[in-house]
N, CA, C and O atoms as a Tinker XYZ file with bonds, in Angstrom:
   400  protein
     1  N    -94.257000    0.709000 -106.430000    73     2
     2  CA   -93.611000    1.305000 -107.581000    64     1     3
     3  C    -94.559000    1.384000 -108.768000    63     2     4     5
     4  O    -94.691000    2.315000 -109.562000    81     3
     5  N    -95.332000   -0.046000 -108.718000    73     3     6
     6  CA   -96.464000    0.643000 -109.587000    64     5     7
     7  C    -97.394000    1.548000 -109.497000    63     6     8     9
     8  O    -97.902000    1.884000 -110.567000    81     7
     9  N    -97.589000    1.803000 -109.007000    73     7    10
    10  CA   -98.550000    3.561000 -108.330000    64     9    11
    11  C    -97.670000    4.426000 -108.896000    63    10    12    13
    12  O    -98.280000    5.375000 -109.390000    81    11
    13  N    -96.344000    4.510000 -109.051000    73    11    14
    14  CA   -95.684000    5.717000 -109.072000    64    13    15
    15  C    -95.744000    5.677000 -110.852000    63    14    16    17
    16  O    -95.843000    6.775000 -111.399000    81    15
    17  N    -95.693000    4.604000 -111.615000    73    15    18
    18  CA   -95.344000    4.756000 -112.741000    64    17    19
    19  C    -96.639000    4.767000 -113.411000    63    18    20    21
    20  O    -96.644000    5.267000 -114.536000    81    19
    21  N    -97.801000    4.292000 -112.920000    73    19    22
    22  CA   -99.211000    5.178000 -113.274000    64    21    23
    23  C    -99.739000    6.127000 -113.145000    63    22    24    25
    24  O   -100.663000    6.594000 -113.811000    81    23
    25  N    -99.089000    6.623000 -112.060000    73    23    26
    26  CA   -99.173000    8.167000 -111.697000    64    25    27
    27  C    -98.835000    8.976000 -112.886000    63    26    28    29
    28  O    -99.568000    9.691000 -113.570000    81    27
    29  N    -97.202000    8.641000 -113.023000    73    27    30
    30  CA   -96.618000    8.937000 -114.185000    64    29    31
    31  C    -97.173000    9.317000 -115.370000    63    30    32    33
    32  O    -97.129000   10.430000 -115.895000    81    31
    33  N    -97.812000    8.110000 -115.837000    73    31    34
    34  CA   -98.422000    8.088000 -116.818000    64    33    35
    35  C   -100.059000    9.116000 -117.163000    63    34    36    37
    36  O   -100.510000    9.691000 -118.154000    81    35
    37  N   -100.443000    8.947000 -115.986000    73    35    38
    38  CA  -101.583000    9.566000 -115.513000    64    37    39
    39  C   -101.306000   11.121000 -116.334000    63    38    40    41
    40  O   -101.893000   11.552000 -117.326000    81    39
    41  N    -99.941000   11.915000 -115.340000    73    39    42
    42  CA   -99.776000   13.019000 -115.276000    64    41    43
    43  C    -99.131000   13.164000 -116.816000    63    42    44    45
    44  O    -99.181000   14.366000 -117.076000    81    43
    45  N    -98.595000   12.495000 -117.850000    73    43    46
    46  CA   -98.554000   12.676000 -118.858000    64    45    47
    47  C    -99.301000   13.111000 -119.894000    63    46    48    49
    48  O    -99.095000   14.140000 -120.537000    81    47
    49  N   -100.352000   12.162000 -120.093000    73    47    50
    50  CA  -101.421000   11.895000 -120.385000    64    49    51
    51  C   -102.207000   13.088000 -120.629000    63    50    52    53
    52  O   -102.616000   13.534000 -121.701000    81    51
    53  N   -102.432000   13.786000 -118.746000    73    51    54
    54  CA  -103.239000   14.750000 -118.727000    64    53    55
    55  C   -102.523000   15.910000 -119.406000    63    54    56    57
    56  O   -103.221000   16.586000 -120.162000    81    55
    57  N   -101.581000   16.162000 -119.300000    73    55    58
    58  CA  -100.495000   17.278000 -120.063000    64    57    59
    59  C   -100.270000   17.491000 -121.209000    63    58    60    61
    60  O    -99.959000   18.604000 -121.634000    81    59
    61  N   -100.400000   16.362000 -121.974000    73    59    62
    62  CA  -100.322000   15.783000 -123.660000    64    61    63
    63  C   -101.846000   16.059000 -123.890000    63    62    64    65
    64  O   -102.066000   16.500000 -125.018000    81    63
    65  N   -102.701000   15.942000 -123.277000    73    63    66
    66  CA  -104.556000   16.565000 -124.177000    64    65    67
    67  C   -104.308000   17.578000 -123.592000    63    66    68    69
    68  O   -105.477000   17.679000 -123.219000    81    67
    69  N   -103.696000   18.715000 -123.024000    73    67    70
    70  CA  -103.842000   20.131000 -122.698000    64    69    71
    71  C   -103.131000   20.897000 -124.161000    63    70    72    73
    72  O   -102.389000   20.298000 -124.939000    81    71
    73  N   -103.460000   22.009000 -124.269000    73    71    74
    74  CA  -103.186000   23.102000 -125.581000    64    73    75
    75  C   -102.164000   23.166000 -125.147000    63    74    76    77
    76  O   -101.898000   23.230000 -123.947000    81    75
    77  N   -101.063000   23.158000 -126.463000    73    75    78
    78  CA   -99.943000   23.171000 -127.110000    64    77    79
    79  C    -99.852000   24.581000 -127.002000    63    78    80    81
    80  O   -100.878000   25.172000 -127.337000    81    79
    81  N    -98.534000   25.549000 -126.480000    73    79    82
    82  CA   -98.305000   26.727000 -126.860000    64    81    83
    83  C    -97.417000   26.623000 -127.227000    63    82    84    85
    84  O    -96.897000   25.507000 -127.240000    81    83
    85  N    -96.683000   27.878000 -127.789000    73    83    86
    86  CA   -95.122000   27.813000 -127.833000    64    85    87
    87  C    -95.000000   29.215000 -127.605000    63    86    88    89
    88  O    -95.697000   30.153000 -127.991000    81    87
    89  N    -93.655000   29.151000 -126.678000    73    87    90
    90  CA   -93.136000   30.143000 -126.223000    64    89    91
    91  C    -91.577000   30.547000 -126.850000    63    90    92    93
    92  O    -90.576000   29.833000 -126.898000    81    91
    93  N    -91.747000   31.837000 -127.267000    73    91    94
    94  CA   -90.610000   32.413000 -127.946000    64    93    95
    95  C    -89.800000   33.491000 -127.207000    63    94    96    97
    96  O    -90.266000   34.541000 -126.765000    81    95
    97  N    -88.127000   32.955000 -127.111000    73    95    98
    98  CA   -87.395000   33.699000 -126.185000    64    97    99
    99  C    -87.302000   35.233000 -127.122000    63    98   100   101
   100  O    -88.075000   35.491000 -128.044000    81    99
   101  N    -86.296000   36.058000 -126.699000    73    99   102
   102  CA   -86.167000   37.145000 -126.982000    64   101   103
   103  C    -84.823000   36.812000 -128.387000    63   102   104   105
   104  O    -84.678000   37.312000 -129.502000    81   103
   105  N    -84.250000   36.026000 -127.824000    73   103   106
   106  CA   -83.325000   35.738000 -129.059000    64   105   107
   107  C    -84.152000   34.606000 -130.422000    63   106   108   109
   108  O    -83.434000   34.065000 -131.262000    81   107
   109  N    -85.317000   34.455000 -130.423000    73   107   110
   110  CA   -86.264000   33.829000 -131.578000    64   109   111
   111  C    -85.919000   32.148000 -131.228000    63   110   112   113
   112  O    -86.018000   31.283000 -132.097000    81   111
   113  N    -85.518000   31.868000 -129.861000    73   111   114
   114  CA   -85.823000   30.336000 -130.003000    64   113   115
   115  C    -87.074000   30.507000 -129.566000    63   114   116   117
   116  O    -87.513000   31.540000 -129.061000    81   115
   117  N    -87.851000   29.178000 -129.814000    73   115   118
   118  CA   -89.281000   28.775000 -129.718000    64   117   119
   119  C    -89.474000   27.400000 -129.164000    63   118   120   121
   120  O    -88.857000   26.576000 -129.838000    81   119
   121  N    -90.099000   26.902000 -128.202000    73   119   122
   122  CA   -89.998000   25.945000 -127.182000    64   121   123
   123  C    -91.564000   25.682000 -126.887000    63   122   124   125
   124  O    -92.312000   26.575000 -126.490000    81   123
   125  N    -91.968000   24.365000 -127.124000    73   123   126
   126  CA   -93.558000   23.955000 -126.819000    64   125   127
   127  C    -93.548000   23.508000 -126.010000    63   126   128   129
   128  O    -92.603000   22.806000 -125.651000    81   127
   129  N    -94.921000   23.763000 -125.130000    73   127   130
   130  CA   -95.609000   23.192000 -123.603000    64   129   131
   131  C    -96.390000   22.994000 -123.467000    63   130   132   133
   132  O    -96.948000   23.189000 -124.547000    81   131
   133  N    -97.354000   22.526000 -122.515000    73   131   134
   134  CA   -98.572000   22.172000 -122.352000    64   133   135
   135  C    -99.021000   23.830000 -121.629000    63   134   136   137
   136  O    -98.245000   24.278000 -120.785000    81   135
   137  N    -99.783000   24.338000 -121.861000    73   135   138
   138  CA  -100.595000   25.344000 -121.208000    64   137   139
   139  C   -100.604000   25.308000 -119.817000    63   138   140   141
   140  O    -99.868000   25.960000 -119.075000    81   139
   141  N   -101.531000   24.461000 -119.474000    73   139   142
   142  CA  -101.504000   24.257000 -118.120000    64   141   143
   143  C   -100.322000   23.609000 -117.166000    63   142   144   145
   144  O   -100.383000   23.439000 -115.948000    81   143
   145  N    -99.286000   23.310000 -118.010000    73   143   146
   146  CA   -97.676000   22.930000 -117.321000    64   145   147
   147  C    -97.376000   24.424000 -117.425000    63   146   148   149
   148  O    -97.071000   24.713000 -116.268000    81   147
   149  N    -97.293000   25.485000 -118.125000    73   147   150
   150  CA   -96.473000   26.271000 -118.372000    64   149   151
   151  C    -97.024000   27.281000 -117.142000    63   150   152   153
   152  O    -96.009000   27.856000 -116.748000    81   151
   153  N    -98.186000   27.757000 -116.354000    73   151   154
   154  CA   -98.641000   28.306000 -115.760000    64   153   155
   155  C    -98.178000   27.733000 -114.152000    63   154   156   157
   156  O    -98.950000   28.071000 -113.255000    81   155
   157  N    -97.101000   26.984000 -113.794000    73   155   158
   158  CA   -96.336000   26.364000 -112.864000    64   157   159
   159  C    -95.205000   27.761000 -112.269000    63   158   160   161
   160  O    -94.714000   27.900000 -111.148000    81   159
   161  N    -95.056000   28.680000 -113.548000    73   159   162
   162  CA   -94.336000   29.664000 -114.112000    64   161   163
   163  C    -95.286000   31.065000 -113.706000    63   162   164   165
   164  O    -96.295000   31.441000 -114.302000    81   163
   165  N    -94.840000   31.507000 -112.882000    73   163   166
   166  CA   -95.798000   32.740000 -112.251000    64   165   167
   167  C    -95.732000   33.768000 -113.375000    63   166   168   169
   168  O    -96.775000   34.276000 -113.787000    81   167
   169  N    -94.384000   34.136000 -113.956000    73   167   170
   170  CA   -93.962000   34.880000 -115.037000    64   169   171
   171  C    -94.989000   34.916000 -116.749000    63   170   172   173
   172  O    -95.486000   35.916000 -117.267000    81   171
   173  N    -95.027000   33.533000 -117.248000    73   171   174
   174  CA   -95.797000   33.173000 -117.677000    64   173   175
   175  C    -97.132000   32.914000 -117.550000    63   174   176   177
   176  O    -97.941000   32.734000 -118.460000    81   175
   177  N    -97.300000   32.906000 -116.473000    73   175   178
   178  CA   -98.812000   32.880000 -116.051000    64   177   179
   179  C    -99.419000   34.313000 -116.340000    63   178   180   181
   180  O   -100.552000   34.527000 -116.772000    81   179
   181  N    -98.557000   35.155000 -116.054000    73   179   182
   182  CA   -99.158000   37.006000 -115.898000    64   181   183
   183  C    -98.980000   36.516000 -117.015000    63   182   184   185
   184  O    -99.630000   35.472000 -116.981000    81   183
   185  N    -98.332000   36.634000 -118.367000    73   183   186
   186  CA   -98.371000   36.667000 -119.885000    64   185   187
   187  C    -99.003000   36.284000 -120.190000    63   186   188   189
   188  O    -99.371000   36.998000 -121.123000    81   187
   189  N   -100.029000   34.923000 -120.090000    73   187   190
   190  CA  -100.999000   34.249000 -120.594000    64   189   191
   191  C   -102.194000   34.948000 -120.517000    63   190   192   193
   192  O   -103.155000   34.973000 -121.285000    81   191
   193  N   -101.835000   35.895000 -118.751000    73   191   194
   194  CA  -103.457000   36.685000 -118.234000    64   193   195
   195  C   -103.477000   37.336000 -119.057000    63   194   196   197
   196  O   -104.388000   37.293000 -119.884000    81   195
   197  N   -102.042000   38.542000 -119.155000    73   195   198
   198  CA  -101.977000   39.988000 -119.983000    64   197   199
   199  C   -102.708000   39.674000 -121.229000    63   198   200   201
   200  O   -103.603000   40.358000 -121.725000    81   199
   201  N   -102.218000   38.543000 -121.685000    73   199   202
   202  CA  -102.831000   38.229000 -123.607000    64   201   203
   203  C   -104.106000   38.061000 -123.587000    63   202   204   205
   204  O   -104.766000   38.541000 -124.509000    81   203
   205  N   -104.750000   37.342000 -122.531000    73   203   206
   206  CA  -105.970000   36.970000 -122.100000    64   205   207
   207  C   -106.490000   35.714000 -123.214000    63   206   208   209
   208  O   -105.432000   35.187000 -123.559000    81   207
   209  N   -107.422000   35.134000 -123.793000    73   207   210
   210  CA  -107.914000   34.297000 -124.437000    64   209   211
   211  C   -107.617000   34.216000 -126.023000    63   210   212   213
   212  O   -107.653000   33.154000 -126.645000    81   211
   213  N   -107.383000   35.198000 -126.474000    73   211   214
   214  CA  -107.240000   35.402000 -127.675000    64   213   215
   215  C   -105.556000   35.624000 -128.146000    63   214   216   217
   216  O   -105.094000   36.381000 -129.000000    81   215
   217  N   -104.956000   34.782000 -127.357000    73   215   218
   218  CA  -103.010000   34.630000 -127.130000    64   217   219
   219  C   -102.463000   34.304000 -128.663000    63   218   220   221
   220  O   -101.518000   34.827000 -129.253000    81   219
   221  N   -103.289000   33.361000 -129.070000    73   219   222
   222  CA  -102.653000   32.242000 -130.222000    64   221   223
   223  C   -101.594000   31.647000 -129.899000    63   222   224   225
   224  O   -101.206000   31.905000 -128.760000    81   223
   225  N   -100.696000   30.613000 -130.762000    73   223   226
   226  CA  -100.055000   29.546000 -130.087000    64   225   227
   227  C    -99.044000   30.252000 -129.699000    63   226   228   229
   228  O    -98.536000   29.966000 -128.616000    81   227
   229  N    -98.583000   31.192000 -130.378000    73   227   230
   230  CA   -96.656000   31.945000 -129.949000    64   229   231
   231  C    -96.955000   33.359000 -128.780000    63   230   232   233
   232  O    -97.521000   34.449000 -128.859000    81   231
   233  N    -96.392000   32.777000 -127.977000    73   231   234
   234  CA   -96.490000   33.618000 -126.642000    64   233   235
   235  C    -95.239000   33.799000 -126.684000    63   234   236   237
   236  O    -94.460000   32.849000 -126.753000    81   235
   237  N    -94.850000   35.057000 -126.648000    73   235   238
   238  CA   -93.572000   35.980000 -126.825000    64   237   239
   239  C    -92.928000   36.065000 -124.992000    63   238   240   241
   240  O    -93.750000   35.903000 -124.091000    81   239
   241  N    -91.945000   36.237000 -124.767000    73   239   242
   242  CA   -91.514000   35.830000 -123.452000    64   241   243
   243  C    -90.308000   36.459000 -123.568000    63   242   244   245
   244  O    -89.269000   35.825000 -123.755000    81   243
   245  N    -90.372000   38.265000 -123.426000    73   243   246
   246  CA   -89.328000   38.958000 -124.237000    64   245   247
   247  C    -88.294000   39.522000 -123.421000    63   246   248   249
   248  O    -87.533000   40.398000 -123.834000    81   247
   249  N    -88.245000   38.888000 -121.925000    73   247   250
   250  CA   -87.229000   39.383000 -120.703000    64   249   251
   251  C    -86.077000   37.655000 -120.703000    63   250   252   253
   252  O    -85.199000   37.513000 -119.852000    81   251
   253  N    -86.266000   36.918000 -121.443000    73   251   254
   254  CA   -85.916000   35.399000 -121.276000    64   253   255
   255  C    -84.890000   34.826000 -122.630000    63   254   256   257
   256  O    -85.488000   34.454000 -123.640000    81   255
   257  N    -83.914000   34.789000 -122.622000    73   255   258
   258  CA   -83.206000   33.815000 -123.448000    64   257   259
   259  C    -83.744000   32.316000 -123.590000    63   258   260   261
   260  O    -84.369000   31.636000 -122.776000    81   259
   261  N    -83.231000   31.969000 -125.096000    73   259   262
   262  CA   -83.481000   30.397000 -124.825000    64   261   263
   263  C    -83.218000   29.717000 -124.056000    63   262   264   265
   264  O    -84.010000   29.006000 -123.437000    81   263
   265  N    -81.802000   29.786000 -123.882000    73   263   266
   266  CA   -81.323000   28.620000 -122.715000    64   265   267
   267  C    -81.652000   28.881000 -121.650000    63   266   268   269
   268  O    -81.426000   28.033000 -120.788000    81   267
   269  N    -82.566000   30.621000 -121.108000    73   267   270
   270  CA   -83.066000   30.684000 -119.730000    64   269   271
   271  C    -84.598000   30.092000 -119.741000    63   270   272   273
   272  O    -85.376000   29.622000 -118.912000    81   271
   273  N    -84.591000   30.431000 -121.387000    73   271   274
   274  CA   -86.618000   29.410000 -121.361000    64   273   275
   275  C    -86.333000   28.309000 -121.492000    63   274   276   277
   276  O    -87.431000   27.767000 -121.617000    81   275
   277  N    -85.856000   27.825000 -121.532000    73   275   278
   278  CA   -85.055000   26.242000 -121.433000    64   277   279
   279  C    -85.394000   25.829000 -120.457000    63   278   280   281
   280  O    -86.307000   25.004000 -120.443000    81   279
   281  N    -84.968000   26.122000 -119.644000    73   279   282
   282  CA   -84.589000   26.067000 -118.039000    64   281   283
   283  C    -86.147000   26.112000 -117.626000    63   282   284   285
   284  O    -86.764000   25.133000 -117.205000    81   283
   285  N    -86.504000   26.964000 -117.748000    73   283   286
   286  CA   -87.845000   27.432000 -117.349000    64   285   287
   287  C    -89.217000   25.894000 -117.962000    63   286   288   289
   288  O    -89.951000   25.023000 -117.495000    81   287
   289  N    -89.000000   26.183000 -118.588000    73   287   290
   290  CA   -89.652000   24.822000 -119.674000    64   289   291
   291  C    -89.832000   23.425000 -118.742000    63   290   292   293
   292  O    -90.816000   22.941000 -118.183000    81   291
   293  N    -87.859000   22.834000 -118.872000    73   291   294
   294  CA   -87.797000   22.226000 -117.784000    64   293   295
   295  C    -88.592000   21.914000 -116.642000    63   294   296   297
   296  O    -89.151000   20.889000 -116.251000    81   295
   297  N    -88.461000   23.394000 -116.102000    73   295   298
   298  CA   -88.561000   23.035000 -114.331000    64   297   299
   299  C    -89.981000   22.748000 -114.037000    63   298   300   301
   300  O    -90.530000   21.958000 -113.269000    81   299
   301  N    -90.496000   23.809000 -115.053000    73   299   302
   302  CA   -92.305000   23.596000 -115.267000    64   301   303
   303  C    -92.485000   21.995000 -115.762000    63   302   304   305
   304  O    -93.124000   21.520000 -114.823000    81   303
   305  N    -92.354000   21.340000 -116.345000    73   303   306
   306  CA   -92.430000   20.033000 -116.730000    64   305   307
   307  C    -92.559000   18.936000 -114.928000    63   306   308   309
   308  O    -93.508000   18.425000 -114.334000    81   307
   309  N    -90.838000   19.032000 -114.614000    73   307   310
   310  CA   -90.748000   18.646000 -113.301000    64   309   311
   311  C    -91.465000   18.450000 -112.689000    63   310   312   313
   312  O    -91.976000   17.378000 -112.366000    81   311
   313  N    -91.761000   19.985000 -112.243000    73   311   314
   314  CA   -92.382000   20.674000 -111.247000    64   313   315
   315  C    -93.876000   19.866000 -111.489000    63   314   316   317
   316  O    -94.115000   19.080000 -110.572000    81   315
   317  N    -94.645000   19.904000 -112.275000    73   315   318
   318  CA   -95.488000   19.593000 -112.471000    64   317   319
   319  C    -95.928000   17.940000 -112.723000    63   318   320   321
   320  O    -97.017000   17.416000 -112.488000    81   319
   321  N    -94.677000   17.319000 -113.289000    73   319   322
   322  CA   -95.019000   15.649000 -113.085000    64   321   323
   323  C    -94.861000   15.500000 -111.454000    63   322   324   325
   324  O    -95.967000   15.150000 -111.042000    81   323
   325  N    -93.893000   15.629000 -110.304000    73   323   326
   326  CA   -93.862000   15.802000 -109.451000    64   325   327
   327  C    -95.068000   15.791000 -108.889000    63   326   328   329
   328  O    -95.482000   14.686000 -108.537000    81   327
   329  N    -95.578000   16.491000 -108.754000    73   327   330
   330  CA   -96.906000   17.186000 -108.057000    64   329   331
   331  C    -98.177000   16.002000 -108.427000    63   330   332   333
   332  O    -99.166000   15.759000 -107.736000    81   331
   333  N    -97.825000   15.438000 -109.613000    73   331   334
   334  CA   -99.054000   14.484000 -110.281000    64   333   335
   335  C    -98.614000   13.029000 -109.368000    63   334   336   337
   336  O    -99.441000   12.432000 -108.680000    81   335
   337  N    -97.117000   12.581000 -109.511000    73   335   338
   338  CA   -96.692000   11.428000 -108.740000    64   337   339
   339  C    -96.923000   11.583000 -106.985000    63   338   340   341
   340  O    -97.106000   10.574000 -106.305000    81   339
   341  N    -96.885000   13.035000 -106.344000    73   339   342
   342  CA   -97.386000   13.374000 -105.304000    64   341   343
   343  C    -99.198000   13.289000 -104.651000    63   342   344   345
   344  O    -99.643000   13.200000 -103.506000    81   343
   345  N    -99.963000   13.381000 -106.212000    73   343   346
   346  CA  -101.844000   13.834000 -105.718000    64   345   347
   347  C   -101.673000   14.630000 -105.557000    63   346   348   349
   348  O   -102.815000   15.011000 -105.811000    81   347
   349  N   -101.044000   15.745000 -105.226000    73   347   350
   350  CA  -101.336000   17.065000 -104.880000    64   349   351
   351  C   -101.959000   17.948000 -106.200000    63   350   352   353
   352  O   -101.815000   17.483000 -107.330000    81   351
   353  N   -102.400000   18.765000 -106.071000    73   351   354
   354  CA  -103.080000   19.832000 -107.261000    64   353   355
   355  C   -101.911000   21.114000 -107.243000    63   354   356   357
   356  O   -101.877000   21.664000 -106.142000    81   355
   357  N   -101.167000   21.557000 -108.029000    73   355   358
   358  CA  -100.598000   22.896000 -108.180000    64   357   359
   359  C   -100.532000   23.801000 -107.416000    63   358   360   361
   360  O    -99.454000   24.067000 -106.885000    81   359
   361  N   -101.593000   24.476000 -107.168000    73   359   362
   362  CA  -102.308000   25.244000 -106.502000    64   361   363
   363  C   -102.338000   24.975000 -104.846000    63   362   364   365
   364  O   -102.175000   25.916000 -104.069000    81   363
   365  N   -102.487000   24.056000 -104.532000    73   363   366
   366  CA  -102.503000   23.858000 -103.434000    64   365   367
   367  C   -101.311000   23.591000 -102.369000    63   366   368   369
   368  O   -101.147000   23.582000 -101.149000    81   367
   369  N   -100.471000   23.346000 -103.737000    73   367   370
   370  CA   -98.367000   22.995000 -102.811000    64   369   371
   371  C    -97.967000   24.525000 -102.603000    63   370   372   373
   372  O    -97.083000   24.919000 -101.842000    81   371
   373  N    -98.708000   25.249000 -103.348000    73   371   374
   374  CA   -98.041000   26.777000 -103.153000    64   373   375
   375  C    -98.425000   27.104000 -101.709000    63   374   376   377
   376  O    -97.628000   27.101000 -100.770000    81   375
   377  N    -99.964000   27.438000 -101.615000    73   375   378
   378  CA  -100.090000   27.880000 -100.559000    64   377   379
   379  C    -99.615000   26.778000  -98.857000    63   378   380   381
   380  O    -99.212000   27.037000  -97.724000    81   379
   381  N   -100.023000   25.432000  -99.716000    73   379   382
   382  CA   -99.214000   24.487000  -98.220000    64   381   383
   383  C    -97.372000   25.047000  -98.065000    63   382   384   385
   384  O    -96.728000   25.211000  -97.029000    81   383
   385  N    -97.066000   25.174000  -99.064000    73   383   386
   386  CA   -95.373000   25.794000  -98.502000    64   385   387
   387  C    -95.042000   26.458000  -98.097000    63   386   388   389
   388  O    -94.163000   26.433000  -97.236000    81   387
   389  N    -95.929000   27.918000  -98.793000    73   387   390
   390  CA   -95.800000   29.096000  -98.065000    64   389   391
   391  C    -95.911000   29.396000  -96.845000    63   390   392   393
   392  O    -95.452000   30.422000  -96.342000    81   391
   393  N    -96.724000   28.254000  -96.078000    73   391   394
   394  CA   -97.633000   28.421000  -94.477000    64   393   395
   395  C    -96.274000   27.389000  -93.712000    63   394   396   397
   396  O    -95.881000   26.447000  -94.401000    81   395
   397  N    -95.701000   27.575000  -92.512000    73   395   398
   398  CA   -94.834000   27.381000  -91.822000    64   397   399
   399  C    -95.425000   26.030000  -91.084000    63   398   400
   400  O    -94.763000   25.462000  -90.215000    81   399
C-alpha cells in the first residue's frame, strides 16, 4: 500500500510542475489543468495542436459546456493518476487496449 500512495504522490507532483492552462467552456466557465493531464483528452489534444505553441493560458473549448468540461477535467485527472499508480506511460495504455 505504500507503493501505491507514493506512486500517488509521485504522479501528483509530476502534474503540479506541468503548465497550468485553463480551459473555457462555451457558456464562459473556466476550469484549470495540468497540460500534460489535459492531452489524456483527444479533443483537447487537437486544440492544443490547432493553437500550436503560442496558445496562452485560456484555451477556448467551444463545442463543451461547463458541467460537460467538468466531466472532462475529471476523467483526465483520473485517467491519468491511474496510469501513474499503474507505471504505465499514457501513450502506451492506448495502443496496449486497442490491440486484442
Amino acid at each position: 500500500m505504500a507503493s501505491s500512495s507514493s506512486a500517488a504522490a509521485a504522479a501528483s507532483s509530476a502534474s503540479s510542475s506541468s503548465k497550468k492552462i485553463t480551459l473555457e467552456s462555451c457558456d464562459k466557465i473556466f476550469l484549470e489543468i495540468s497540460e500534460n493531464v489535459s492531452v489524456q483528452s483527444l479533443k483537447i489534444k487537437k486544440i492544443l495542436e490547432d493553437l500550436g505553441d503560442n496558445h496562452g493560458d485560456k484555451i477556448p473549448v467551444p463545442n463543451a459546456t461547463g458541467s460537460t468540461l467538468g466531466k472532462i477535467v475529471e476523467y483526465c485527472n483520473k485517467y491519468h493518476a491511474d496510469l501513474a499508480l499503474d507505471g504505465i506511460p499514457p501513450r502506451e495504455v492506448n495502443s496496449r487496449t486497442l490491440k486484442p
